[in-house]
Every structure is written in C-alpha cells, then in structure tokens.
N, CA, C and O atoms as a GROMACS GRO file, in nm:
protein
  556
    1UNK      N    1  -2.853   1.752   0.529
    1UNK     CA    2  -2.748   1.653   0.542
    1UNK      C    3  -2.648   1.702   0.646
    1UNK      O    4  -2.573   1.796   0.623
    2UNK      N    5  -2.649   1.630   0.772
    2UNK     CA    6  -2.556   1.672   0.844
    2UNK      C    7  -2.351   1.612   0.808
    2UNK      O    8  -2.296   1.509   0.767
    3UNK      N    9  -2.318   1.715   0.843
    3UNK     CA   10  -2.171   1.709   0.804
    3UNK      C   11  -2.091   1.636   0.951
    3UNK      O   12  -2.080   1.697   1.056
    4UNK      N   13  -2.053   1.526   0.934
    4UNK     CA   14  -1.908   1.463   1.030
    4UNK      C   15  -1.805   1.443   0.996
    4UNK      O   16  -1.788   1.353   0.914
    5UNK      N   17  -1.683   1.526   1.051
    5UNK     CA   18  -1.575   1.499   1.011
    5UNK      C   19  -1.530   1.363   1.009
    5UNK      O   20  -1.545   1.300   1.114
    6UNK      N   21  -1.475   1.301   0.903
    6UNK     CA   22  -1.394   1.180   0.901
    6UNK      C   23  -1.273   1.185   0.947
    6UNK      O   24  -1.203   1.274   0.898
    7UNK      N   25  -1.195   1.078   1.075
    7UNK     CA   26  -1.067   1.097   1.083
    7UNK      C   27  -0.978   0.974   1.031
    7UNK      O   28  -1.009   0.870   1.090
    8UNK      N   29  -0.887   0.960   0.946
    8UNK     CA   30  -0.791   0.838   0.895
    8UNK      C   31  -0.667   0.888   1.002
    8UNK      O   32  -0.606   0.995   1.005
    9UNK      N   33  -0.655   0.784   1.078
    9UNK     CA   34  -0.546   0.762   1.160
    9UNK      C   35  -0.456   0.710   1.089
    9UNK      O   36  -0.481   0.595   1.051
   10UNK      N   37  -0.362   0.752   1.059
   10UNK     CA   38  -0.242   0.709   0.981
   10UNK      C   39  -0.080   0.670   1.093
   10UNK      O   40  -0.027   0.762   1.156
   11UNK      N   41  -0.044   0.574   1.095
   11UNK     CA   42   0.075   0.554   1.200
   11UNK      C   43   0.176   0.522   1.052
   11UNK      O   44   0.160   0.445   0.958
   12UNK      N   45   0.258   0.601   1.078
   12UNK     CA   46   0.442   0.612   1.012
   12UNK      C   47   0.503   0.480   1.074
   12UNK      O   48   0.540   0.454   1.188
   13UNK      N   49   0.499   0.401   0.949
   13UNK     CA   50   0.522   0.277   0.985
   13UNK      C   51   0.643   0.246   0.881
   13UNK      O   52   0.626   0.305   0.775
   14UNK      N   53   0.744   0.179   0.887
   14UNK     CA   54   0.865   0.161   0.845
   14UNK      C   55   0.922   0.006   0.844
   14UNK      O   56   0.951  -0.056   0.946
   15UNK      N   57   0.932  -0.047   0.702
   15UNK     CA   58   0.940  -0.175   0.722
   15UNK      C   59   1.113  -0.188   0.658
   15UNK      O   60   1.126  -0.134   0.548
   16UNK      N   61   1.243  -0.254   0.717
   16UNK     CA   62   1.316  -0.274   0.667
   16UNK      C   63   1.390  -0.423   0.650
   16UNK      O   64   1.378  -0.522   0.722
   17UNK      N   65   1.449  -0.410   0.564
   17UNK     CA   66   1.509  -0.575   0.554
   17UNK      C   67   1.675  -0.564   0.520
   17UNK      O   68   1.737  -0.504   0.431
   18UNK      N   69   1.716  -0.645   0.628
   18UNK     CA   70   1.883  -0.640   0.580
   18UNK      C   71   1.894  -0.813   0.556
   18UNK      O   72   1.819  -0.899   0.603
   19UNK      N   73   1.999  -0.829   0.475
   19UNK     CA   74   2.022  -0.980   0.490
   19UNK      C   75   2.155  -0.954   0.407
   19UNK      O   76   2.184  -0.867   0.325
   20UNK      N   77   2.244  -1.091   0.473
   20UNK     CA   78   2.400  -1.105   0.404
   20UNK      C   79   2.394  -1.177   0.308
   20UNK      O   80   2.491  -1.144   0.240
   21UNK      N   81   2.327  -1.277   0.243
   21UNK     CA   82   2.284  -1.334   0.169
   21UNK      C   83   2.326  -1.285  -0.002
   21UNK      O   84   2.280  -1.182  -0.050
   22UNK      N   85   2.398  -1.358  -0.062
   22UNK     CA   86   2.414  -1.290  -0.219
   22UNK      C   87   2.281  -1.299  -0.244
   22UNK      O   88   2.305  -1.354  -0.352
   23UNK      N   89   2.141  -1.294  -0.243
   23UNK     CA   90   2.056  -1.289  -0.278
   23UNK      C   91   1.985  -1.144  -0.296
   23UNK      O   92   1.901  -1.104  -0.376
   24UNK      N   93   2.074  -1.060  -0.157
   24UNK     CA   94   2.001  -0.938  -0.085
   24UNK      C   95   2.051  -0.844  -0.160
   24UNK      O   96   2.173  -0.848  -0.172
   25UNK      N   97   1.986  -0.748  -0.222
   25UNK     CA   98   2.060  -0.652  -0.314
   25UNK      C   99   2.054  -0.514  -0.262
   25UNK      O  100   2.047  -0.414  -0.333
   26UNK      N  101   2.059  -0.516  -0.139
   26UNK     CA  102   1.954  -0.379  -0.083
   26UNK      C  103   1.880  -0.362   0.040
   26UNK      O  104   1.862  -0.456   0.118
   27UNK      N  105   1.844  -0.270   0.057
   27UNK     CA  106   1.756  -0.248   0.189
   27UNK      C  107   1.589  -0.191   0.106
   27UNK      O  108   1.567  -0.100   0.026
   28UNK      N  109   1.518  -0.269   0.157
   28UNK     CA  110   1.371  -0.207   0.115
   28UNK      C  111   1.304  -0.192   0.200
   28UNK      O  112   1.282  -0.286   0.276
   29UNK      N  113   1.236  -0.043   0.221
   29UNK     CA  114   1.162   0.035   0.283
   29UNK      C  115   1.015   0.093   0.281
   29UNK      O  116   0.999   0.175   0.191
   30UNK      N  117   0.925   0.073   0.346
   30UNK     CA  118   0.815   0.121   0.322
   30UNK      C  119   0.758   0.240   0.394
   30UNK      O  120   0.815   0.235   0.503
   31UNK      N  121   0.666   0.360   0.396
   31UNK     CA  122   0.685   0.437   0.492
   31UNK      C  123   0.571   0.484   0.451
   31UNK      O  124   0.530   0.450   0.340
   32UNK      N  125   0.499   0.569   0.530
   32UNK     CA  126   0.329   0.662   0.550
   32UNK      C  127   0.388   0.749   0.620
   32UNK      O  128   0.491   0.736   0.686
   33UNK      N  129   0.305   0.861   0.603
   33UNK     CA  130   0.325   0.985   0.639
   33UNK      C  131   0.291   0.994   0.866
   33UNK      O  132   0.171   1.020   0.880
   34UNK      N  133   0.326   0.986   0.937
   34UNK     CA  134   0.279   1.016   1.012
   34UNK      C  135   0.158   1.078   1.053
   34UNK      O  136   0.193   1.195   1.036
   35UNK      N  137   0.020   1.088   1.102
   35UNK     CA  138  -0.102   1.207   1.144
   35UNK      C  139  -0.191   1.125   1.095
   35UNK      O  140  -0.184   1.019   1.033
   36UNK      N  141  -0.314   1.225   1.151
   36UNK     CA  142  -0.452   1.232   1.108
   36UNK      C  143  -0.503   1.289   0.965
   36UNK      O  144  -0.423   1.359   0.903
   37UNK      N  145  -0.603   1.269   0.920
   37UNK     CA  146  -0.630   1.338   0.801
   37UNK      C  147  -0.770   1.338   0.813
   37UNK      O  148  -0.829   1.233   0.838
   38UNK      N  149  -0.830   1.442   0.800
   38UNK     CA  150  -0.977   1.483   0.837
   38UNK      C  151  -1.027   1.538   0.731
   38UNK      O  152  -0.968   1.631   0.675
   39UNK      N  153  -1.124   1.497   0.693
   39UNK     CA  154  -1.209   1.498   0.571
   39UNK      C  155  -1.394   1.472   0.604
   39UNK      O  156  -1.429   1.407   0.703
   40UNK      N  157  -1.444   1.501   0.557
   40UNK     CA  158  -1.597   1.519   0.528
   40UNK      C  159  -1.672   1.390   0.478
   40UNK      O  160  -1.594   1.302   0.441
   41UNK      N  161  -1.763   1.368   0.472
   41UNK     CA  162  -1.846   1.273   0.415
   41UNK      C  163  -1.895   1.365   0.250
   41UNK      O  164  -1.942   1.469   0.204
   42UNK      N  165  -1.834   1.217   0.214
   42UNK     CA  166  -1.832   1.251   0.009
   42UNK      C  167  -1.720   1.303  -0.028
   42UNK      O  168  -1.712   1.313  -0.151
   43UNK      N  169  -1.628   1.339   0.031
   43UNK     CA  170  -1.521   1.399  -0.057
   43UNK      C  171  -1.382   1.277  -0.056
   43UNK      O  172  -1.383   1.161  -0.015
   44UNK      N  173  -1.315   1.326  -0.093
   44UNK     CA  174  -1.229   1.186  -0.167
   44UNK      C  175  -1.061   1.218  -0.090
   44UNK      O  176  -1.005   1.326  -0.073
   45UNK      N  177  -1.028   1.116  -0.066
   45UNK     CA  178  -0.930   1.070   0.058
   45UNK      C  179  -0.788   1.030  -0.024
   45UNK      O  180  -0.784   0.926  -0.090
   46UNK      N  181  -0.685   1.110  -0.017
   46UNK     CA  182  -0.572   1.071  -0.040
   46UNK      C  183  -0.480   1.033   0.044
   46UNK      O  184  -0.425   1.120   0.112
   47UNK      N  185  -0.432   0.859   0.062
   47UNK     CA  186  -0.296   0.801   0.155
   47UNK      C  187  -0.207   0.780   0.077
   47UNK      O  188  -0.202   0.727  -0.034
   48UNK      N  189  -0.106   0.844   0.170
   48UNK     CA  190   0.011   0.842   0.061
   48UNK      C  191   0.080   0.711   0.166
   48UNK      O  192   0.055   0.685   0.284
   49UNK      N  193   0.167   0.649   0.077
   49UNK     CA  194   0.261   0.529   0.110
   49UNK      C  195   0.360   0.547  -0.005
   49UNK      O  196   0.332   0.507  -0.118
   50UNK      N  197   0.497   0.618   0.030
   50UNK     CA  198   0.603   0.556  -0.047
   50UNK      C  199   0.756   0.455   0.011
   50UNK      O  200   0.811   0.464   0.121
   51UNK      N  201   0.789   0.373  -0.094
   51UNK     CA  202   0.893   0.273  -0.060
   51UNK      C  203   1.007   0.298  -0.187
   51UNK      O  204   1.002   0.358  -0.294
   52UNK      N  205   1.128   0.206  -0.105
   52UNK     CA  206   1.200   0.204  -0.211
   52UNK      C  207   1.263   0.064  -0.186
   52UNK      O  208   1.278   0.022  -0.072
   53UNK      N  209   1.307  -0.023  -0.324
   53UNK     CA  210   1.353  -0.118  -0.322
   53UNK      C  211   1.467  -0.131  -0.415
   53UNK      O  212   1.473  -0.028  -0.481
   54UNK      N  213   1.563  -0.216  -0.449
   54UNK     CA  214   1.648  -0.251  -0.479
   54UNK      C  215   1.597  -0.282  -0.676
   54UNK      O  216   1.539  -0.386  -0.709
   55UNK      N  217   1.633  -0.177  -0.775
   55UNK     CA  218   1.628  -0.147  -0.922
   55UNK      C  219   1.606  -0.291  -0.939
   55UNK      O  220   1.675  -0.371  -0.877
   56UNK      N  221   1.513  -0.328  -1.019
   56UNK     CA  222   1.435  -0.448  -1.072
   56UNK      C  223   1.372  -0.532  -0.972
   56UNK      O  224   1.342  -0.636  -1.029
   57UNK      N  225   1.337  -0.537  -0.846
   57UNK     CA  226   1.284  -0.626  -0.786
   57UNK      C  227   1.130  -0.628  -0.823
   57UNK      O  228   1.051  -0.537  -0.849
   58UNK      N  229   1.116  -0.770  -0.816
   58UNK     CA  230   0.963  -0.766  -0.838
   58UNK      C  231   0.863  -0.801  -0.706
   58UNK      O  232   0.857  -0.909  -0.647
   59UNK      N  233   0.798  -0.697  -0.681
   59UNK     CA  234   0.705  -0.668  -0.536
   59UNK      C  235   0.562  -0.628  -0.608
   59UNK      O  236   0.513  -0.605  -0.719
   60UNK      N  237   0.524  -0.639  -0.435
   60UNK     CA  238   0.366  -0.656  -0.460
   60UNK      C  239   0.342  -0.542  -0.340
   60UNK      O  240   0.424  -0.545  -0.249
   61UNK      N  241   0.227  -0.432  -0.332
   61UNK     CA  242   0.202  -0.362  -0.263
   61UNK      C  243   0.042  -0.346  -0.181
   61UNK      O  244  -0.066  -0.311  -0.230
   62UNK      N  245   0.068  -0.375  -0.076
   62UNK     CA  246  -0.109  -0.371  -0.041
   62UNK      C  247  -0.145  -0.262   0.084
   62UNK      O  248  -0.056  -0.210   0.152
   63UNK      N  249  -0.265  -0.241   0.099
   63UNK     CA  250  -0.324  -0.170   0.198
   63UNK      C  251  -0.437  -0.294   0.271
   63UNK      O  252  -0.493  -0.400   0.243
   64UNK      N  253  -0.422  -0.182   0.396
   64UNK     CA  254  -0.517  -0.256   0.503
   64UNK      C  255  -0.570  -0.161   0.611
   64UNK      O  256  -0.515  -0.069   0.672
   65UNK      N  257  -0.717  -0.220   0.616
   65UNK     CA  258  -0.795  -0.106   0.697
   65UNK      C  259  -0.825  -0.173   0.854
   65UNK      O  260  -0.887  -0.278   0.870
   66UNK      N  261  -0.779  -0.107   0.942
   66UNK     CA  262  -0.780  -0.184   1.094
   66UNK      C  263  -0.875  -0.087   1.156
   66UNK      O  264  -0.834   0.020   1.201
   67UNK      N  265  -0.991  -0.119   1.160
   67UNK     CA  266  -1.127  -0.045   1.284
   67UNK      C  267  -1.107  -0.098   1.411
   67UNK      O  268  -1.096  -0.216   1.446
   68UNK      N  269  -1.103   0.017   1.481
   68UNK     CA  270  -1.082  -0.040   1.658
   68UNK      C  271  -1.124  -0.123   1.684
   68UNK      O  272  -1.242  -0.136   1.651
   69UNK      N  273  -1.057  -0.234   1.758
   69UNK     CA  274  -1.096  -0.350   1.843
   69UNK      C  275  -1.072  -0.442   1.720
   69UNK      O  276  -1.155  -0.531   1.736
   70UNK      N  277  -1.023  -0.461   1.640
   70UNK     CA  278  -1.065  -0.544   1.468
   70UNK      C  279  -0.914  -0.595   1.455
   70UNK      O  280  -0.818  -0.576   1.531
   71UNK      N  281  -0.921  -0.654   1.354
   71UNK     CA  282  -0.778  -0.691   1.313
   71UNK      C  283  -0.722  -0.611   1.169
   71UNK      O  284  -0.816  -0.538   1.135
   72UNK      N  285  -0.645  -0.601   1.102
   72UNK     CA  286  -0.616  -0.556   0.969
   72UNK      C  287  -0.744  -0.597   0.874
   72UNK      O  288  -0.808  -0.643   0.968
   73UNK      N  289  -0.800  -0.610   0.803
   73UNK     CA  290  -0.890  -0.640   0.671
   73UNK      C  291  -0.815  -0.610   0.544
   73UNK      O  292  -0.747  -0.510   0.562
   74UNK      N  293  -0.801  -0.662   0.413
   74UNK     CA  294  -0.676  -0.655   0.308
   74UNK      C  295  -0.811  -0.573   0.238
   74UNK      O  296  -0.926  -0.608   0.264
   75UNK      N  297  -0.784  -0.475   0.158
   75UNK     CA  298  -0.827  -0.391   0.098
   75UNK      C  299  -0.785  -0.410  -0.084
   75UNK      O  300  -0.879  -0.412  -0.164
   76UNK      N  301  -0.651  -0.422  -0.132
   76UNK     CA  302  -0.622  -0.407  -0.215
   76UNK      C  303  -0.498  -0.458  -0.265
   76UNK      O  304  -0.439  -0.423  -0.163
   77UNK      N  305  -0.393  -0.518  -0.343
   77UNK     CA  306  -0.257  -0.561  -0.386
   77UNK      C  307  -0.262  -0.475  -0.522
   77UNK      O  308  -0.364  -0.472  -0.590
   78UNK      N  309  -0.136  -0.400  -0.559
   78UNK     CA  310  -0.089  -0.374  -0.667
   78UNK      C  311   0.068  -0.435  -0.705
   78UNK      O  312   0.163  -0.446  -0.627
   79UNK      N  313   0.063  -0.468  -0.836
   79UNK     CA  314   0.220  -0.504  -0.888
   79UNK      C  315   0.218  -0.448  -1.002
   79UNK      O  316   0.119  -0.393  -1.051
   80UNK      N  317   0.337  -0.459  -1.058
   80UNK     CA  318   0.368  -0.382  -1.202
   80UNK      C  319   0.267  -0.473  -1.311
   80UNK      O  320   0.232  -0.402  -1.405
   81UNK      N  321   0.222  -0.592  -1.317
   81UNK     CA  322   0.135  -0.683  -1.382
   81UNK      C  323   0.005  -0.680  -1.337
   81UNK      O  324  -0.072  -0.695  -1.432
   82UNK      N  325  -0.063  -0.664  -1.207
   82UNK     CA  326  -0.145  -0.712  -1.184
   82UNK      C  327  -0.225  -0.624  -1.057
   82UNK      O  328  -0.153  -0.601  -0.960
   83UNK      N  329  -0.380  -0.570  -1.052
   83UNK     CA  330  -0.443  -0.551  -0.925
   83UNK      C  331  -0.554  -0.571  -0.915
   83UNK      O  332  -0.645  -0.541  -0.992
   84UNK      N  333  -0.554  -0.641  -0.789
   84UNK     CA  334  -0.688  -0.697  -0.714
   84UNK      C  335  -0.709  -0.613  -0.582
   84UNK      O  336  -0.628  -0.565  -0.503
   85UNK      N  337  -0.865  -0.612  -0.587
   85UNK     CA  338  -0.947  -0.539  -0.487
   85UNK      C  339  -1.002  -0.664  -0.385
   85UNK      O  340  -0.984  -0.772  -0.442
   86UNK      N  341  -1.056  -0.678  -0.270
   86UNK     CA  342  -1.125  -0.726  -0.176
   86UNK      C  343  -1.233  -0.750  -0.260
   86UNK      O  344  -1.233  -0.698  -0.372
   87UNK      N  345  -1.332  -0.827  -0.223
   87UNK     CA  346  -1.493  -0.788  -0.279
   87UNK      C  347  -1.546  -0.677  -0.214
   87UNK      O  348  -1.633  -0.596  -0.246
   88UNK      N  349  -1.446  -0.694  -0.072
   88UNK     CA  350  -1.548  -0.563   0.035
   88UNK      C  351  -1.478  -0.412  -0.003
   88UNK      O  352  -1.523  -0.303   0.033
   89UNK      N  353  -1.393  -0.429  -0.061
   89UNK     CA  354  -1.318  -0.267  -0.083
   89UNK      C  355  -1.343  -0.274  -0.257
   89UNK      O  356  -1.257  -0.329  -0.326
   90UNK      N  357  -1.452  -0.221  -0.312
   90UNK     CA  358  -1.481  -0.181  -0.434
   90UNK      C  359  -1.380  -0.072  -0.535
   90UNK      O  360  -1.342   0.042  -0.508
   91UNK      N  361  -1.360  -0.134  -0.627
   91UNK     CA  362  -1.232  -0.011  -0.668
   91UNK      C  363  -1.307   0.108  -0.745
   91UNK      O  364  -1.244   0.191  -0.810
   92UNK      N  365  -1.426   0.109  -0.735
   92UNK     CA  366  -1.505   0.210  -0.800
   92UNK      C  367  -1.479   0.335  -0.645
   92UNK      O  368  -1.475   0.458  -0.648
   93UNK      N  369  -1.467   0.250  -0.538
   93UNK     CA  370  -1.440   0.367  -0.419
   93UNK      C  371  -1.281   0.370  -0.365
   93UNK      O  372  -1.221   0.475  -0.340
   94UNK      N  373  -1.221   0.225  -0.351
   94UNK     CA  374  -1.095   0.178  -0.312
   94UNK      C  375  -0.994   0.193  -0.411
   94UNK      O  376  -0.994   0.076  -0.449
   95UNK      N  377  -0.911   0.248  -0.478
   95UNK     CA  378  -0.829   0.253  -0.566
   95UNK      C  379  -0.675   0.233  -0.568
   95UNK      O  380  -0.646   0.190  -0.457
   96UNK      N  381  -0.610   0.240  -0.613
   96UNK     CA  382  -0.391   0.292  -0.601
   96UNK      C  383  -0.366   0.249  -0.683
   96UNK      O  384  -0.390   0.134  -0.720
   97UNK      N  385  -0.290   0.362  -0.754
   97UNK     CA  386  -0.188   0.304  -0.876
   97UNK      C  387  -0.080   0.341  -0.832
   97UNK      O  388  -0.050   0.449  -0.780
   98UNK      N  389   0.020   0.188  -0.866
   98UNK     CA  390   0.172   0.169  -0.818
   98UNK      C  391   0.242   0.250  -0.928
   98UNK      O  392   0.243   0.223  -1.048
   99UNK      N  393   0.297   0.349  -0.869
   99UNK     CA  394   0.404   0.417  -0.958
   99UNK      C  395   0.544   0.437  -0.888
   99UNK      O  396   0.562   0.430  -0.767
  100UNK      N  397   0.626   0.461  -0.970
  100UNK     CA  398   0.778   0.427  -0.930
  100UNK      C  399   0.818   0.411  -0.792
  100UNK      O  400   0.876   0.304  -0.769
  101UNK      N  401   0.798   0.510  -0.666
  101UNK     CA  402   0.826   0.441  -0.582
  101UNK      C  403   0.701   0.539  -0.509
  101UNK      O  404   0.729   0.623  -0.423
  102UNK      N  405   0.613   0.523  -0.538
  102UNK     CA  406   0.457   0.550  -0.411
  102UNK      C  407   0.335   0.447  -0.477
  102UNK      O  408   0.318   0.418  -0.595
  103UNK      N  409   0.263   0.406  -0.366
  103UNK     CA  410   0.090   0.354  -0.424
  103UNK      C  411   0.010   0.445  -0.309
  103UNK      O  412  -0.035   0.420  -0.197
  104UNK      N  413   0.016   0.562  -0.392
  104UNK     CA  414  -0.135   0.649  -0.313
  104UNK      C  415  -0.243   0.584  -0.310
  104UNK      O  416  -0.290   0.549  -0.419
  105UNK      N  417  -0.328   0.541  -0.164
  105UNK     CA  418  -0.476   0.465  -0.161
  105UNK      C  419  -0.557   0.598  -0.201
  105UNK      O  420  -0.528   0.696  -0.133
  106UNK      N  421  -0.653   0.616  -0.300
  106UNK     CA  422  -0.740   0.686  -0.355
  106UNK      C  423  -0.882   0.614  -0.296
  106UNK      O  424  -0.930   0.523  -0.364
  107UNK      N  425  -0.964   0.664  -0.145
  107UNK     CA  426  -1.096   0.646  -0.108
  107UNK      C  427  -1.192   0.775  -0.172
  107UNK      O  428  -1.182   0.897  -0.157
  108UNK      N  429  -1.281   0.697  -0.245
  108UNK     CA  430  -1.372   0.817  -0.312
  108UNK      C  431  -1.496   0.799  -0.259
  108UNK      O  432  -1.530   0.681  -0.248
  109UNK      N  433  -1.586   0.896  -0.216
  109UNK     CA  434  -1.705   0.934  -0.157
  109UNK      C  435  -1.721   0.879  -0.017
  109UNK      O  436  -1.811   0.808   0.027
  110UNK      N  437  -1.581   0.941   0.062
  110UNK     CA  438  -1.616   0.909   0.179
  110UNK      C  439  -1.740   0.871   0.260
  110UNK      O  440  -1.839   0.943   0.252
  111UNK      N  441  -1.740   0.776   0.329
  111UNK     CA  442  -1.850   0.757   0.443
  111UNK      C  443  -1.797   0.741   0.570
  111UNK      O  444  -1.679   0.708   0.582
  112UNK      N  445  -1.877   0.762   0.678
  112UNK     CA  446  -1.824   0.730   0.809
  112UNK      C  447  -1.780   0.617   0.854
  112UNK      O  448  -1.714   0.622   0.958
  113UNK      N  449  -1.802   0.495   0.797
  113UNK     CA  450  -1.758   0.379   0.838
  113UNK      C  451  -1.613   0.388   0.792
  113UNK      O  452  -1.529   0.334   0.864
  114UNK      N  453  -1.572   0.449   0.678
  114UNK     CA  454  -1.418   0.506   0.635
  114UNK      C  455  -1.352   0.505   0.742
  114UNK      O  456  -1.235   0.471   0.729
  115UNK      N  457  -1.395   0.537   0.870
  115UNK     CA  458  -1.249   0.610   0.953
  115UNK      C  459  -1.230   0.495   1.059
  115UNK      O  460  -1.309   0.432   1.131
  116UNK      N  461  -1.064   0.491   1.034
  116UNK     CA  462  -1.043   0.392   1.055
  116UNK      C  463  -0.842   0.437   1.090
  116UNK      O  464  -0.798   0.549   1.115
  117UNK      N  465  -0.747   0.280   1.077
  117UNK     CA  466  -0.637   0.311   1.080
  117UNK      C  467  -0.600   0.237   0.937
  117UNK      O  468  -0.633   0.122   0.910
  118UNK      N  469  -0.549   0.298   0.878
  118UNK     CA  470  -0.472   0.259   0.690
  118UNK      C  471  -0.327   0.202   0.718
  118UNK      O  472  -0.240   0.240   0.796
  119UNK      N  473  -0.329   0.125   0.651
  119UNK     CA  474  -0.172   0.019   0.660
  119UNK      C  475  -0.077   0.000   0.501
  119UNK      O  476  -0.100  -0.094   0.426
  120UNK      N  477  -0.031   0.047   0.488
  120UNK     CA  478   0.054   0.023   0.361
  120UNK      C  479   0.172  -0.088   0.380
  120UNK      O  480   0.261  -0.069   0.463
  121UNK      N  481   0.167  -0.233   0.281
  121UNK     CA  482   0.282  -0.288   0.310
  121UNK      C  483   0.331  -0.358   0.172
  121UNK      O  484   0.259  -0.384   0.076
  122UNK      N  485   0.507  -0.390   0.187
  122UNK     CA  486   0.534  -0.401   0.045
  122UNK      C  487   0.590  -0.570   0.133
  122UNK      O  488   0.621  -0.597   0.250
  123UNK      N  489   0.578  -0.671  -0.026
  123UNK     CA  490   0.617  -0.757  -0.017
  123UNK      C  491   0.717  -0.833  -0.156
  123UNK      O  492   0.665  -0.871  -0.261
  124UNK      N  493   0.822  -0.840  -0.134
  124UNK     CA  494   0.914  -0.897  -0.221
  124UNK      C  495   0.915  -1.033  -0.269
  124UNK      O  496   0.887  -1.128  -0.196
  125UNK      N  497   0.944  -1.044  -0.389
  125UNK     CA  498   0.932  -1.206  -0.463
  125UNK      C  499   1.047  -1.237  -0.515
  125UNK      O  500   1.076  -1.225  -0.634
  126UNK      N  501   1.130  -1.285  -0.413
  126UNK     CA  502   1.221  -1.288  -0.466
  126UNK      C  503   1.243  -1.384  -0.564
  126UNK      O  504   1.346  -1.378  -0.632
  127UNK      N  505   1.149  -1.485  -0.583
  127UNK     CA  506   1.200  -1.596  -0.698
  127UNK      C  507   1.149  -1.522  -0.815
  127UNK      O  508   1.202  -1.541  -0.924
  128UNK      N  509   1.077  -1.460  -0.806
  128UNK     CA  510   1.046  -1.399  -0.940
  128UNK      C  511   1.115  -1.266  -0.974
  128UNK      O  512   1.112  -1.222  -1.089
  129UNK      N  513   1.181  -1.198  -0.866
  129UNK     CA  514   1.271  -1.165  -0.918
  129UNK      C  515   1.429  -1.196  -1.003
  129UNK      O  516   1.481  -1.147  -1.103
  130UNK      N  517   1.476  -1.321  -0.888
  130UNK     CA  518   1.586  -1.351  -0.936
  130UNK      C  519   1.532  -1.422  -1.094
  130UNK      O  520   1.597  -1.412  -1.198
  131UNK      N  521   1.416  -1.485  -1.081
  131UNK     CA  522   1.448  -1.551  -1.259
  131UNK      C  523   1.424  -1.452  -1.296
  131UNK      O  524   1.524  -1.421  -1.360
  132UNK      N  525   1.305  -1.316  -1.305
  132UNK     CA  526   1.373  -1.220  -1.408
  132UNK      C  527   1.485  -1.224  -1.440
  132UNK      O  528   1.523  -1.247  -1.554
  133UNK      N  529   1.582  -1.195  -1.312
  133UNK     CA  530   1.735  -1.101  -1.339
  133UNK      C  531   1.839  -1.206  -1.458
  133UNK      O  532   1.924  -1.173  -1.540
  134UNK      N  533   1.768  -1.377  -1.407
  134UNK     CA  534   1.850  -1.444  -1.506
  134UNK      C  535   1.797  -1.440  -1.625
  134UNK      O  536   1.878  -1.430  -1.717
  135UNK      N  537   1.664  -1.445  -1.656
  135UNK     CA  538   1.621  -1.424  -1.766
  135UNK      C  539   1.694  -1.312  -1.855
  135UNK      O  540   1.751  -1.345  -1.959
  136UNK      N  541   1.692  -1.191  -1.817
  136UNK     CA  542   1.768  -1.066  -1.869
  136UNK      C  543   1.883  -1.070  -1.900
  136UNK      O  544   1.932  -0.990  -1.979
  137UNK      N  545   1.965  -1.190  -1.827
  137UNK     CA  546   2.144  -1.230  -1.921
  137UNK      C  547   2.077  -1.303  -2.025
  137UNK      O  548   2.146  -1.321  -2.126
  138UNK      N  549   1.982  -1.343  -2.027
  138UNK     CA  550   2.068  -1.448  -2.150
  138UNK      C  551   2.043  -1.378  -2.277
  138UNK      O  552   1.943  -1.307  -2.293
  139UNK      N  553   2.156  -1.401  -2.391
  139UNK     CA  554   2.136  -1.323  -2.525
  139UNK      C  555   2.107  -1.426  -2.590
  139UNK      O  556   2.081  -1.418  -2.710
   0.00000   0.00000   0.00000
C-alpha cells in the first residue's frame, strides 16, 4: 500500500456582523485556524472551527468542501436540535459535534479525494431566536 500525504488547505476565515438595530445583541464571529494539515491515507482528520455569538442565540453551523476549480459543496449543518449530513458526506466518515463555542469537522479514514479546501460557517436565526427570548419572559 503506497502512502500519500493528504493536504487540507485550511484559510482563517472570519465572519463578522455589526448592526444598530435593537435586534443586534452582539458581534458574532466565526474563525479556522490558519495552515495546512497533512495527514496520511486512513487516519482521521481533525478541523477545528470556533465562533462566538451573542448568550442564547439560536444558530446553525456548517462546513464546506471546495476542490480546485469547484465551487463550495455543503457537507454538513449542526444546531443545538438538529444534524444533517449531505448524502455525499456520510457521517459514518463526515462528522462535528456543536459544542459551546467550536464544531470540530471529524473526517475518518482519510482518502485522497479528501484534500481539498474546508469552510466553516455560522448562520443566525434570528426569528427563532427572538421568539425564544420572548418565550423565556413569560411566567
């Protein structure tokens, strides 16, 4: 079995939001580590992506795999309720669990078609946040 290094191009990508709006409670941020990460065929791939948002918002977190010349492909969404996989990104190989403020992408048994560029992005709801927040006054 010949051995090829895998490379995950990772770009430090930074998403922010300001708004004046009584709606805006905050600045929310998303961020990846800057570099490469080089790994083997079969061994198992950790991307880190952490964010921070404004205490109770309700968001949704996804990854995306961009192969040269290609566009993004959606890989995965996590929320505090709910996660869905692609059909093409299997979660038996594609994985992340959203915890407080990171969703590490977990790729298990690398293959060469793996290497690629990884995208972490967070998206806010805000109607479902704000009716939480009203929901939570009322006694």
């Amino acid at each position: 079995m010949s051995v090829f290094p895998l490379i995950f191009k990772l770009t430090g990508l930074s998403f922010w939001m300001f708004c004046s709006s009584t709606e805006c409670k905050g600045e929310e941020k998303v961020t990846q580590p800057p570099g490469d990460v080089i790994l083997t065929q079969g061994q198992t791939a950790t991307l880190k992506c952490t964010f921070s948002t404004f205490i109770g918002s309700t968001l949704d977190l996804f990854w995306y795999k961009q192969e040269v010349n290609s566009y993004p492909k959606f890989i995965l969404r996590r929320s505090r309720s709910s996660a869905d996989n692609s059909p093409e990104f299997v979660k038996d190989r594609f994985d992340a669990e959203l915890k407080d403020s990171s969703v590490p992408l977990m790729i298990q048994d690398l293959h060469v078609c793996d290497s690629a560029v990884y995208y972490c992005a967070l998206r806010l709801d805000w109607n479902r946040s704000l009716a939480h927040d009203q929901d939570s006054d009322i006694y």
